[in-house]
N, CA, C and O atoms as a printed pandas DataFrame, in Angstrom:
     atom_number atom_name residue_name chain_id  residue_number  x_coord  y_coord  z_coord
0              1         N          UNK        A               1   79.593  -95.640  -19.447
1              2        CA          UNK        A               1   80.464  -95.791  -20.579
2              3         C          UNK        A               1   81.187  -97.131  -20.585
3              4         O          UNK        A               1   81.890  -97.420  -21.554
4              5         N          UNK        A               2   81.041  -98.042  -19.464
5              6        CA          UNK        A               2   81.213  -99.330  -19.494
6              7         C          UNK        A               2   81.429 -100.070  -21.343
7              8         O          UNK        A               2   82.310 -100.485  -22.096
8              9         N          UNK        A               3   80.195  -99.877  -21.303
9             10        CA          UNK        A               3   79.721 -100.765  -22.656
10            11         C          UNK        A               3   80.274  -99.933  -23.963
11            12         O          UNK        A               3   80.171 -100.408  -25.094
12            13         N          UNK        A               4   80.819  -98.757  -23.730
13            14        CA          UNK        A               4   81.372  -98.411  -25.174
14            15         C          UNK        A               4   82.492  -98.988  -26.059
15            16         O          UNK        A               4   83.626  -99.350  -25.745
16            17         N          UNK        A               5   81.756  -98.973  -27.461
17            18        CA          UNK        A               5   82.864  -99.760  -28.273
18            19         C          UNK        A               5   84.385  -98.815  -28.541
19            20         O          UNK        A               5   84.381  -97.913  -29.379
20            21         N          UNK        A               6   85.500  -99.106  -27.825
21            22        CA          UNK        A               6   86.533  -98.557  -28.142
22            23         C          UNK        A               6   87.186  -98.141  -29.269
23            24         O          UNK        A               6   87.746  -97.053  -29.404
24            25         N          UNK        A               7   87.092  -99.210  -30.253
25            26        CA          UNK        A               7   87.226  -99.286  -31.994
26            27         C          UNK        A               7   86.794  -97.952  -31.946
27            28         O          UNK        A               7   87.619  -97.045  -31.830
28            29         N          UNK        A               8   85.427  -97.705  -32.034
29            30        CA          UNK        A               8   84.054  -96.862  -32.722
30            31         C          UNK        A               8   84.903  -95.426  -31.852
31            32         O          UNK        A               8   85.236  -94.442  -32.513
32            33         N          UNK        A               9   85.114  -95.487  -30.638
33            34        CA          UNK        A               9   85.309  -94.294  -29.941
34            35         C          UNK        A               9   86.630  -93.420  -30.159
35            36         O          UNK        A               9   86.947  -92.233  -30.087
36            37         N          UNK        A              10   87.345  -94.881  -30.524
37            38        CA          UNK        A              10   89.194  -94.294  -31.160
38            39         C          UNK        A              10   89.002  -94.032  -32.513
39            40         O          UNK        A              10   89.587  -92.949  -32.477
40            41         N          UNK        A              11   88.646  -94.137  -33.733
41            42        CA          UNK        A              11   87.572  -93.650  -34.678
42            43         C          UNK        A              11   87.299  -92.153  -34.256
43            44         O          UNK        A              11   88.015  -91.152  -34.239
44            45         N          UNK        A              12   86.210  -92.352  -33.981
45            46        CA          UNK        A              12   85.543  -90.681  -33.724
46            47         C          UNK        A              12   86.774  -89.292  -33.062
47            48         O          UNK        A              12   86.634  -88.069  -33.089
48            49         N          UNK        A              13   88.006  -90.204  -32.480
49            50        CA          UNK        A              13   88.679  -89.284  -31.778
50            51         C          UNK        A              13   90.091  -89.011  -32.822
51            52         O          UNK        A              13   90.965  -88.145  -32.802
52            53         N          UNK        A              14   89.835  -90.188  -33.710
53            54        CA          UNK        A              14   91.051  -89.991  -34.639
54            55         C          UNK        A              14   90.461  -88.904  -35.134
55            56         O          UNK        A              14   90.487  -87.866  -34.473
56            57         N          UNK        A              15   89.690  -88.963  -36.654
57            58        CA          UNK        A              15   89.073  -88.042  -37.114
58            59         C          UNK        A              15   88.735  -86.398  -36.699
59            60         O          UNK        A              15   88.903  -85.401  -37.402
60            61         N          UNK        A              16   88.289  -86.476  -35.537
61            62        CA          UNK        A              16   88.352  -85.345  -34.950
62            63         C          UNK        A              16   87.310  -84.250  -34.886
63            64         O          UNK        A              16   87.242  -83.169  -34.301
64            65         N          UNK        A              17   86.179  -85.224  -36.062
65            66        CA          UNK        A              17   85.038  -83.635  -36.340
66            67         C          UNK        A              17   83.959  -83.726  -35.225
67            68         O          UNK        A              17   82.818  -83.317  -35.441
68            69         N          UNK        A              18   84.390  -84.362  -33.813
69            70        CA          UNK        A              18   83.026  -83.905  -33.085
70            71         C          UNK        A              18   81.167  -84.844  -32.996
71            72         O          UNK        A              18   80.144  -84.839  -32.311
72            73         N          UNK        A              19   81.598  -85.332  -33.877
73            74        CA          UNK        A              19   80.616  -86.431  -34.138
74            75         C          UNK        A              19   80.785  -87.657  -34.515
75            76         O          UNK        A              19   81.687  -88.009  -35.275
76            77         N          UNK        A              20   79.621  -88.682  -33.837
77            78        CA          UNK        A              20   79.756  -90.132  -33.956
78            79         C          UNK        A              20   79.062  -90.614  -35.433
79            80         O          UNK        A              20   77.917  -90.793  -35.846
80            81         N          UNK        A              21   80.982  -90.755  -36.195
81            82        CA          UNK        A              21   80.495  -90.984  -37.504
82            83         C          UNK        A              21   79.985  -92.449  -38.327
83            84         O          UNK        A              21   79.750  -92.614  -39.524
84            85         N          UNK        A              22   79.917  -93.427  -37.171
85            86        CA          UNK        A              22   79.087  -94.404  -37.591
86            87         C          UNK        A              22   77.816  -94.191  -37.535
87            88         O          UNK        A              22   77.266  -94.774  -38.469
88            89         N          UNK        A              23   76.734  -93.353  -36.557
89            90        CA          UNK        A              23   75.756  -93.116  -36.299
90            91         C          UNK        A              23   75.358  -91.925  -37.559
91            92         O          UNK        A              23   74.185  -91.888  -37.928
92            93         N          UNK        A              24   76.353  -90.984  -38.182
93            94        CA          UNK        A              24   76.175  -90.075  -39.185
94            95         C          UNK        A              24   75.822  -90.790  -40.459
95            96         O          UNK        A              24   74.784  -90.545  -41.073
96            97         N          UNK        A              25   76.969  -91.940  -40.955
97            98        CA          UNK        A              25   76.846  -93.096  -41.576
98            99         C          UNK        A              25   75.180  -93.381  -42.056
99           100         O          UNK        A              25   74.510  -92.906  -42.973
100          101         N          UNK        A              26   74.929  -94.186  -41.192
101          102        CA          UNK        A              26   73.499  -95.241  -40.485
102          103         C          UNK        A              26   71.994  -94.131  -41.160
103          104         O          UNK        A              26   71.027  -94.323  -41.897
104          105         N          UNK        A              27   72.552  -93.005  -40.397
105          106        CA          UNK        A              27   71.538  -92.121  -40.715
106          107         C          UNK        A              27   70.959  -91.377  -42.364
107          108         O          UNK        A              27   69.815  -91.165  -42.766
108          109         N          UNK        A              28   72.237  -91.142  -42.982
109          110        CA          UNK        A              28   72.621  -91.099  -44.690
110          111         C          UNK        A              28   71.727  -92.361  -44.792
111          112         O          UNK        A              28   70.512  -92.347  -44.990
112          113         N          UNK        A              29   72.618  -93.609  -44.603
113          114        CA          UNK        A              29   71.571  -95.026  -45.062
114          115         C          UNK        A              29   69.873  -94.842  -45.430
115          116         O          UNK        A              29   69.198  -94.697  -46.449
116          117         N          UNK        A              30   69.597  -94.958  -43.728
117          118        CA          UNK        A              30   68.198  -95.017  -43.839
118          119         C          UNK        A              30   67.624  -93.991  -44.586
119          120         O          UNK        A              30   66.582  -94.259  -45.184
120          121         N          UNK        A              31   68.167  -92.688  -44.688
121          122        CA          UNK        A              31   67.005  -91.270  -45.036
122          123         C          UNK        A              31   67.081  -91.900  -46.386
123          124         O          UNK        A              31   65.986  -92.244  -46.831
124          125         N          UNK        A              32   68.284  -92.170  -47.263
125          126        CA          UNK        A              32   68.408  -92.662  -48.484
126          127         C          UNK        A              32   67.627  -93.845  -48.557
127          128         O          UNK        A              32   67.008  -93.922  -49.618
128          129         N          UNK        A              33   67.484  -94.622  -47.913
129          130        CA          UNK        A              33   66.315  -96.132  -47.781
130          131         C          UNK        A              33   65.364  -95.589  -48.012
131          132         O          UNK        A              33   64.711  -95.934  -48.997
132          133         N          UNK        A              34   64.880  -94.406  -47.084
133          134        CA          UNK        A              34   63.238  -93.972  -47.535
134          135         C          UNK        A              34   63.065  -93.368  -48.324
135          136         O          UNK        A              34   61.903  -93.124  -48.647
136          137         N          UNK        A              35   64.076  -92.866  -48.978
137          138        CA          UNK        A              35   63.352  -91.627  -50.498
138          139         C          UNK        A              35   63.274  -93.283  -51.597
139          140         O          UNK        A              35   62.449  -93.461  -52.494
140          141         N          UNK        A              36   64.144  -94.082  -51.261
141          142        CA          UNK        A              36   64.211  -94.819  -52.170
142          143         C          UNK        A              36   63.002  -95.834  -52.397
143          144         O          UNK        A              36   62.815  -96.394  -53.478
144          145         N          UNK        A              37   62.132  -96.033  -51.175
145          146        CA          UNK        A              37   61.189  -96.526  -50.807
146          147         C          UNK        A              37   59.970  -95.748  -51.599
147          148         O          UNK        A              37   59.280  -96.211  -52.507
148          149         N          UNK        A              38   59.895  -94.415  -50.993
149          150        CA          UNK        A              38   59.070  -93.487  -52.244
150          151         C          UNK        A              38   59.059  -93.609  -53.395
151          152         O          UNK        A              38   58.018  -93.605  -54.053
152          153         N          UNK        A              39   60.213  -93.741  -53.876
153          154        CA          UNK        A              39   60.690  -93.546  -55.412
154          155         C          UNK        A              39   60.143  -94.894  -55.898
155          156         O          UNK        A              39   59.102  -94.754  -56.540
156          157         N          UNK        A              40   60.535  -96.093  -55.775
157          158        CA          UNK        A              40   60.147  -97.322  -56.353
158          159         C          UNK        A              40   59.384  -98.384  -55.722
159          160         O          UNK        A              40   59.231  -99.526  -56.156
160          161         N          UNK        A              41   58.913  -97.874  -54.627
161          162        CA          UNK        A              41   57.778  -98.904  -53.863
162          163         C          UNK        A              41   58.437  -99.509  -53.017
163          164         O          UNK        A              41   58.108  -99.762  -51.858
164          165         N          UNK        A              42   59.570  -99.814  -53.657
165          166        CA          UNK        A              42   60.762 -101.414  -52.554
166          167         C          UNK        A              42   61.219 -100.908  -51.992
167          168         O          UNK        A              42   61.191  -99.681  -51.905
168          169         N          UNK        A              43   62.121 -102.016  -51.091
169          170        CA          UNK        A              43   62.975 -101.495  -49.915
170          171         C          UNK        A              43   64.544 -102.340  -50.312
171          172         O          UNK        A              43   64.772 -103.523  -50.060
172          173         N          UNK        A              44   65.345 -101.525  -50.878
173          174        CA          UNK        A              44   66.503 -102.233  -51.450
174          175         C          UNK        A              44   67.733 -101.758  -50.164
175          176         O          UNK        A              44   68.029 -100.624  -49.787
176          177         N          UNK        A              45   68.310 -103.194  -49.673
177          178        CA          UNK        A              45   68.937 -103.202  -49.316
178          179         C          UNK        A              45   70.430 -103.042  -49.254
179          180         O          UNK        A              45   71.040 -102.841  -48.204
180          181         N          UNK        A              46   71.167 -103.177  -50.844
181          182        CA          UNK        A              46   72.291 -103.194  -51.393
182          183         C          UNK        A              46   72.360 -102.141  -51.787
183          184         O          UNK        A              46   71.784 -101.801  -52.820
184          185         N          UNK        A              47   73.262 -101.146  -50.892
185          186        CA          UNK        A              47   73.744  -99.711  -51.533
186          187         C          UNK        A              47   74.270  -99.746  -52.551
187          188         O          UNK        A              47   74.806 -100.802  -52.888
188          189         N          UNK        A              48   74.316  -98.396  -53.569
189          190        CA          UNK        A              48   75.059  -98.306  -54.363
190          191         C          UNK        A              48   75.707  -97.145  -54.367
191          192         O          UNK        A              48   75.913  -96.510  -55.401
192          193         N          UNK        A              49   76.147  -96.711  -52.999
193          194        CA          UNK        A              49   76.915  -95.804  -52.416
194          195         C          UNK        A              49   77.850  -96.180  -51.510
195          196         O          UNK        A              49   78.123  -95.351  -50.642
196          197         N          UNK        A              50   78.383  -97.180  -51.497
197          198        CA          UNK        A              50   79.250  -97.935  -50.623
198          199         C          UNK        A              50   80.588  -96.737  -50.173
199          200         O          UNK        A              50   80.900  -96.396  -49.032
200          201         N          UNK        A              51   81.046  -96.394  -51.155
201          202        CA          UNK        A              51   82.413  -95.563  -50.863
202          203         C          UNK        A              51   81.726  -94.325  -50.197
203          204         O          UNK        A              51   82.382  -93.615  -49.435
204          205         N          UNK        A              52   80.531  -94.081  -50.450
205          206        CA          UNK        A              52   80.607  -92.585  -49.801
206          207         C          UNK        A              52   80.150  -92.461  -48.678
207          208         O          UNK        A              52   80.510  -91.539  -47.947
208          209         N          UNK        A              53   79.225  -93.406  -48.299
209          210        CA          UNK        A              53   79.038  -94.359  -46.752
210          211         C          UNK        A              53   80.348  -94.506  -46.238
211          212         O          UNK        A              53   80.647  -93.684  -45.372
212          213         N          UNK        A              54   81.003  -95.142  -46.474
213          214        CA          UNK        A              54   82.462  -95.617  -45.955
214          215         C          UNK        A              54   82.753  -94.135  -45.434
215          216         O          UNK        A              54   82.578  -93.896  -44.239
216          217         N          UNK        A              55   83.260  -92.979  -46.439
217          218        CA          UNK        A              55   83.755  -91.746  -46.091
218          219         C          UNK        A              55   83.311  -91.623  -44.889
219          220         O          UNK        A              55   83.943  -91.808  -43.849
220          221         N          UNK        A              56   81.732  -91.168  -45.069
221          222        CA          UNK        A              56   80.989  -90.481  -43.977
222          223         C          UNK        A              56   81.763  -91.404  -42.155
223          224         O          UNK        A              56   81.994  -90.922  -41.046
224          225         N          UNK        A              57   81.895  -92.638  -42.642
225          226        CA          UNK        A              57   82.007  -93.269  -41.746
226          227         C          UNK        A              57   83.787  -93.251  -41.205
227          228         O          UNK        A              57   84.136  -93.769  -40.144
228          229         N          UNK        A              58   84.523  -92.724  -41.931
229          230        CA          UNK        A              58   85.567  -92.698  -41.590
230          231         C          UNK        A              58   85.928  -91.335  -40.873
231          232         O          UNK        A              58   86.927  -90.984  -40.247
232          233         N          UNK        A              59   84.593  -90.617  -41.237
233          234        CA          UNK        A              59   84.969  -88.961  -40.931
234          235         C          UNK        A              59   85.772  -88.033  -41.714
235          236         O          UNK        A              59   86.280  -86.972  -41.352
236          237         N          UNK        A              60   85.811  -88.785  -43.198
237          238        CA          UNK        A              60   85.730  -87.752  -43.846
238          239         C          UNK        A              60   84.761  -86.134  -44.354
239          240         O          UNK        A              60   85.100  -85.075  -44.881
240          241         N          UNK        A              61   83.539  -86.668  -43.877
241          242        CA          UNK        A              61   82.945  -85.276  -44.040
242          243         C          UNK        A              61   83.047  -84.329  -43.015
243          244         O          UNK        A              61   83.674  -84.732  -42.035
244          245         N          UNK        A              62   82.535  -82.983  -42.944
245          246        CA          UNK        A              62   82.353  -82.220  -42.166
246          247         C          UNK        A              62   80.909  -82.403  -41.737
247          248         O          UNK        A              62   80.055  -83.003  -42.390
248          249         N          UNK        A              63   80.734  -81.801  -40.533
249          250        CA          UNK        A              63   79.566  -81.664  -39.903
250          251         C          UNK        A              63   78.415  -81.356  -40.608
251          252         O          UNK        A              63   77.412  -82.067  -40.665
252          253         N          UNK        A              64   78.630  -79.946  -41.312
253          254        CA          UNK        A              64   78.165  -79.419  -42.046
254          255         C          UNK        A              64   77.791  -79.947  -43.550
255          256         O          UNK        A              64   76.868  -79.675  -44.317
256          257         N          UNK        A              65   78.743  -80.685  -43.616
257          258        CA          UNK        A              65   78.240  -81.402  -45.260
258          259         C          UNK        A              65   77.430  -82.369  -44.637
259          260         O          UNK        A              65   76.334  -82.031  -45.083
260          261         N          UNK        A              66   77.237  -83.234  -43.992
261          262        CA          UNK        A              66   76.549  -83.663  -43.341
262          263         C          UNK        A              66   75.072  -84.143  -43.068
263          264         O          UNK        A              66   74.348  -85.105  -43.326
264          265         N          UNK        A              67   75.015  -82.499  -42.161
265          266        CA          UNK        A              67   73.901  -81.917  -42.249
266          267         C          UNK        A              67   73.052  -81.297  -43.193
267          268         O          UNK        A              67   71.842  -81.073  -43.193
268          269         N          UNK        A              68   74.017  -81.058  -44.047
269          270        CA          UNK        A              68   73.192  -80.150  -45.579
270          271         C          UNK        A              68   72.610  -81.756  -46.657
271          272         O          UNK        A              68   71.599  -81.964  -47.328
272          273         N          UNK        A              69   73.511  -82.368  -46.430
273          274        CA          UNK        A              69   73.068  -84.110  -46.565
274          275         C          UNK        A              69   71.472  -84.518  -46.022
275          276         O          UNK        A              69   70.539  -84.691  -46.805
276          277         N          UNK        A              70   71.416  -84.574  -45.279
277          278        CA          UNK        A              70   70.276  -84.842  -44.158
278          279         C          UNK        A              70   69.254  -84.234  -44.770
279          280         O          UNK        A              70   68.369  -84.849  -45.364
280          281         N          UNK        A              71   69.332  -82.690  -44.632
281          282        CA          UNK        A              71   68.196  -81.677  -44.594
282          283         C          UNK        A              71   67.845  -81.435  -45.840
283          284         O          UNK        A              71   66.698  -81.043  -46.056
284          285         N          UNK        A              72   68.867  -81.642  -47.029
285          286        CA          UNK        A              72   68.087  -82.191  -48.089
286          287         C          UNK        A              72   67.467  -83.755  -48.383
287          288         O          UNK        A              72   66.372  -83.834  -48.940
288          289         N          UNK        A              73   68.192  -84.985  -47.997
289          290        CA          UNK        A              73   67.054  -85.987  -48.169
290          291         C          UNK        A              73   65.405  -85.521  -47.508
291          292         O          UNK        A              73   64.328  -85.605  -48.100
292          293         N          UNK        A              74   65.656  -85.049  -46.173
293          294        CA          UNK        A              74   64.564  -84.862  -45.319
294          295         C          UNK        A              74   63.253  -83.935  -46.659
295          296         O          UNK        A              74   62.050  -84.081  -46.873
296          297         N          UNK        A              75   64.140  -83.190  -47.149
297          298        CA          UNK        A              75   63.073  -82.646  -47.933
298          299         C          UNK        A              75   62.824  -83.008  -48.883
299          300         O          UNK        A              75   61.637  -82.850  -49.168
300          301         N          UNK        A              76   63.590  -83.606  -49.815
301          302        CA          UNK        A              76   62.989  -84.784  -51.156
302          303         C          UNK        A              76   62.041  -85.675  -50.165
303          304         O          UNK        A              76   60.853  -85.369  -50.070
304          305         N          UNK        A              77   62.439  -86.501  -49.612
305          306        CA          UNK        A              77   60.986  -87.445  -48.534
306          307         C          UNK        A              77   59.871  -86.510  -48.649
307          308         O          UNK        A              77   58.805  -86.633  -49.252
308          309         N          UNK        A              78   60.356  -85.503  -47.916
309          310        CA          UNK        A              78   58.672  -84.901  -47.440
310          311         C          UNK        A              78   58.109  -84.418  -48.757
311          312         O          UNK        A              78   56.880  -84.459  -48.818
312          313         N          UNK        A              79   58.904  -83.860  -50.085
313          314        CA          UNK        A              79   58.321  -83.968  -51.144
314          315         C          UNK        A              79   57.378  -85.397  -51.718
315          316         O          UNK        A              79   56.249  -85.261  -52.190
316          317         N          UNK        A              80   57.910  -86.442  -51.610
317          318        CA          UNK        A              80   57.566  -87.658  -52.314
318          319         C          UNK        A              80   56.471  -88.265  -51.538
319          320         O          UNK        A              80   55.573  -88.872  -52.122
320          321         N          UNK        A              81   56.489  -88.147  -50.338
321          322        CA          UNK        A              81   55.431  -88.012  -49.135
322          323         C          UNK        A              81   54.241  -88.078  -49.962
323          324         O          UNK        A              81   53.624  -89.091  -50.289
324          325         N          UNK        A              82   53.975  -86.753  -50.285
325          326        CA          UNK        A              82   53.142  -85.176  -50.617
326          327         C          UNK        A              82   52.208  -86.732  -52.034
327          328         O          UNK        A              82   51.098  -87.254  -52.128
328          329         N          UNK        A              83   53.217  -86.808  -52.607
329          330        CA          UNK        A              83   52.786  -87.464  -53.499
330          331         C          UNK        A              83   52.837  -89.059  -53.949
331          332         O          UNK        A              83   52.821  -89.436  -55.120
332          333         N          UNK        A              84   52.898  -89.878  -52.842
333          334        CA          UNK        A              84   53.350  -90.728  -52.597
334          335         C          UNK        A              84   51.970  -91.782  -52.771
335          336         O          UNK        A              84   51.031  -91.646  -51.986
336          337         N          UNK        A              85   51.938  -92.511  -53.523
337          338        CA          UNK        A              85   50.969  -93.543  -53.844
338          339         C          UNK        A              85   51.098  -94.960  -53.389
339          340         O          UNK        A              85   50.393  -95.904  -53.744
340          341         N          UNK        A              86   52.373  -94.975  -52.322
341          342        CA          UNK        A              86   52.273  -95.955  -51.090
342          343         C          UNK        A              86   50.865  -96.167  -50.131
343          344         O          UNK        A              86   50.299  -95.083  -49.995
344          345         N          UNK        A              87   50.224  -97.183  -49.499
345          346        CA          UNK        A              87   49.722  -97.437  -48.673
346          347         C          UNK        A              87   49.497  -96.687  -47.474
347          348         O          UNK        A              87   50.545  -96.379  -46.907
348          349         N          UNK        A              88   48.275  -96.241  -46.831
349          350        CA          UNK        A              88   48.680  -95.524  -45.915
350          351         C          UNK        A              88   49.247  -96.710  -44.508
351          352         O          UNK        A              88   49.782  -96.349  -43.460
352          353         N          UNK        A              89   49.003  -97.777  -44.813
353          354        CA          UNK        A              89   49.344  -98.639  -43.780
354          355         C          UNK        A              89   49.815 -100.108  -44.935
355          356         O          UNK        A              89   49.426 -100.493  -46.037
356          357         N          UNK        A              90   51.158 -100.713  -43.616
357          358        CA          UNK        A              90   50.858 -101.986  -44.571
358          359         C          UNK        A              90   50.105 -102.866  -44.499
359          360         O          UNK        A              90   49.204 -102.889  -43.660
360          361         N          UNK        A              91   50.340 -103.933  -45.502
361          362        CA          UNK        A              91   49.705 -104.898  -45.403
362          363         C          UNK        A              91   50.459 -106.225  -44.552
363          364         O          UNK        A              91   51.422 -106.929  -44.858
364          365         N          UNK        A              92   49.427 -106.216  -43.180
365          366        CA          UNK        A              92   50.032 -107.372  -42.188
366          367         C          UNK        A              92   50.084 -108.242  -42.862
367          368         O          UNK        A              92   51.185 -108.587  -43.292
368          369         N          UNK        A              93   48.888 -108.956  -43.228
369          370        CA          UNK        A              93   48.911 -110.485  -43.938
370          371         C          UNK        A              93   49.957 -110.739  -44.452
371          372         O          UNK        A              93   50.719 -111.587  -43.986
372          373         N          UNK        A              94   50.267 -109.883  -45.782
373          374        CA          UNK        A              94   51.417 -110.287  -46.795
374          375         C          UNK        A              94   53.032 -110.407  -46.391
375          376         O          UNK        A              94   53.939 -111.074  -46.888
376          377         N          UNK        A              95   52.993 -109.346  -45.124
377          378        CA          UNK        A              95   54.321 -109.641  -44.470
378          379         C          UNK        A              95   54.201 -110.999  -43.439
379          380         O          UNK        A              95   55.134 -111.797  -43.340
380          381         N          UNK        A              96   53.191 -111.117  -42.846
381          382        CA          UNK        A              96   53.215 -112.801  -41.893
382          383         C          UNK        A              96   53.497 -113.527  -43.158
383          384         O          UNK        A              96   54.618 -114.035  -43.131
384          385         N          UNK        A              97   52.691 -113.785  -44.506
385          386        CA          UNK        A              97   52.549 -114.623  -45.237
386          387         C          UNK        A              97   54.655 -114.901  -45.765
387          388         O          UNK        A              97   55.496 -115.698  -45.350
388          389         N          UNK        A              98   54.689 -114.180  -46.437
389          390        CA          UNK        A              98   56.381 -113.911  -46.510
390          391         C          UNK        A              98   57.036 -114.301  -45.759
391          392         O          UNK        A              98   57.909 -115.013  -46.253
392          393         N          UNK        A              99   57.135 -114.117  -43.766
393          394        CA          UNK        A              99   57.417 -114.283  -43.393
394          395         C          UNK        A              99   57.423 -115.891  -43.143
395          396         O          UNK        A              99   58.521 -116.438  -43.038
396          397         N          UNK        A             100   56.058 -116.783  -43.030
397          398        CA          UNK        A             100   56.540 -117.676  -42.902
398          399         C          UNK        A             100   57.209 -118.504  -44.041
399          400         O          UNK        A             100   57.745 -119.579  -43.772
400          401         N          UNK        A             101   57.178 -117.956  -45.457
401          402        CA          UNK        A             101   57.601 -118.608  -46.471
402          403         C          UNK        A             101   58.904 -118.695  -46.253
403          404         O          UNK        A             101   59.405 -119.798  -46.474
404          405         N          UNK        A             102   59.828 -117.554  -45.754
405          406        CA          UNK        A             102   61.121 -117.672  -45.586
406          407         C          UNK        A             102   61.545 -118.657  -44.515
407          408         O          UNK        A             102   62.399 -119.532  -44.652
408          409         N          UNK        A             103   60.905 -118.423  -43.544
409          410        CA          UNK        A             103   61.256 -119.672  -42.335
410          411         C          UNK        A             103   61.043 -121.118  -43.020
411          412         O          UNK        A             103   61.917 -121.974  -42.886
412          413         N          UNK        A             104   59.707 -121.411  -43.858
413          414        CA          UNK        A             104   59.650 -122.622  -44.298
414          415         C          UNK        A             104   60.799 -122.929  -45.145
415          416         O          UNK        A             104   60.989 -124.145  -45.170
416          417         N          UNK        A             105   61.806 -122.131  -45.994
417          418        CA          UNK        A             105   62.428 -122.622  -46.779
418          419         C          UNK        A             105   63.893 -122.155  -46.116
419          420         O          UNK        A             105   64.837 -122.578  -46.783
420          421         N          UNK        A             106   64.251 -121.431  -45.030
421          422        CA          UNK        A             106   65.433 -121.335  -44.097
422          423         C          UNK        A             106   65.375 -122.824  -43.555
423          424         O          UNK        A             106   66.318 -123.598  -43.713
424          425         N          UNK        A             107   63.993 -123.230  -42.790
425          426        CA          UNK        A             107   63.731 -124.746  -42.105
426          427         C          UNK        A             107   63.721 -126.039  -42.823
427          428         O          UNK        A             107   63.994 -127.162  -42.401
428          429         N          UNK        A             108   63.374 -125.673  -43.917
429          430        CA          UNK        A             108   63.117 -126.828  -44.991
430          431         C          UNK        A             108   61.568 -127.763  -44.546
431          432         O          UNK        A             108   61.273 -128.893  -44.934
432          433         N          UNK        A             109   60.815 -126.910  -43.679
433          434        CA          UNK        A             109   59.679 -127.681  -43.926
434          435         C          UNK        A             109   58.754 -128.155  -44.932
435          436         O          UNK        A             109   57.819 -128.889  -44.613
């Protein structure tokens, strides 16, 4: 426990519900990243749930809301899955290719 962030740990102990609500946070994020990924192909980075992220992260929810959170994204995904006209794999090329476009114009080569 050396390495634990104190902030994050006095947080979780203010609040009081038993769980690490930055990691509860993080998790909302991503499941919401991937239905959103299903839904429109992209991968949008700019929430438009900022305040209710924040909550989760302050420990305003319960465990339980939470979890009923979760276990329904989990099942819209595995719905959109089902029918999902994504790639079964990506495409390497186009991400190297991207990739170096951004370095060339971060570098200015």
């Amino acid at each position: 426990m050396e390495q634990r962030n104190q902030e994050r740990y006095l947080t979780n102990e203010q609040h009081g519900k038993k769980y690490d609500s930055k990691n509860m946070m993080h998790t909302i994020r991503l499941l919401q990243s991937a239905k959103c990924i299903f839904e429109t192909g992209t991968l949008n980075v700019r929430v438009t749930n900022r305040s209710e992220l924040l909550s989760i992260k302050a420990g305003e929810k319960s465990y339980d809301e939470i979890l009923l959170m979760t276990e329904t994204l989990l099942e819209e995904i595995e719905q959109l899955y089902v029918s999902s006209t994504l790639p079964e794999t990506p495409n390497h090329q186009k991400a190297i290719d991207t990739l170096v476009r951004i370095r060339e114009k971060l570098y200015s080569f």
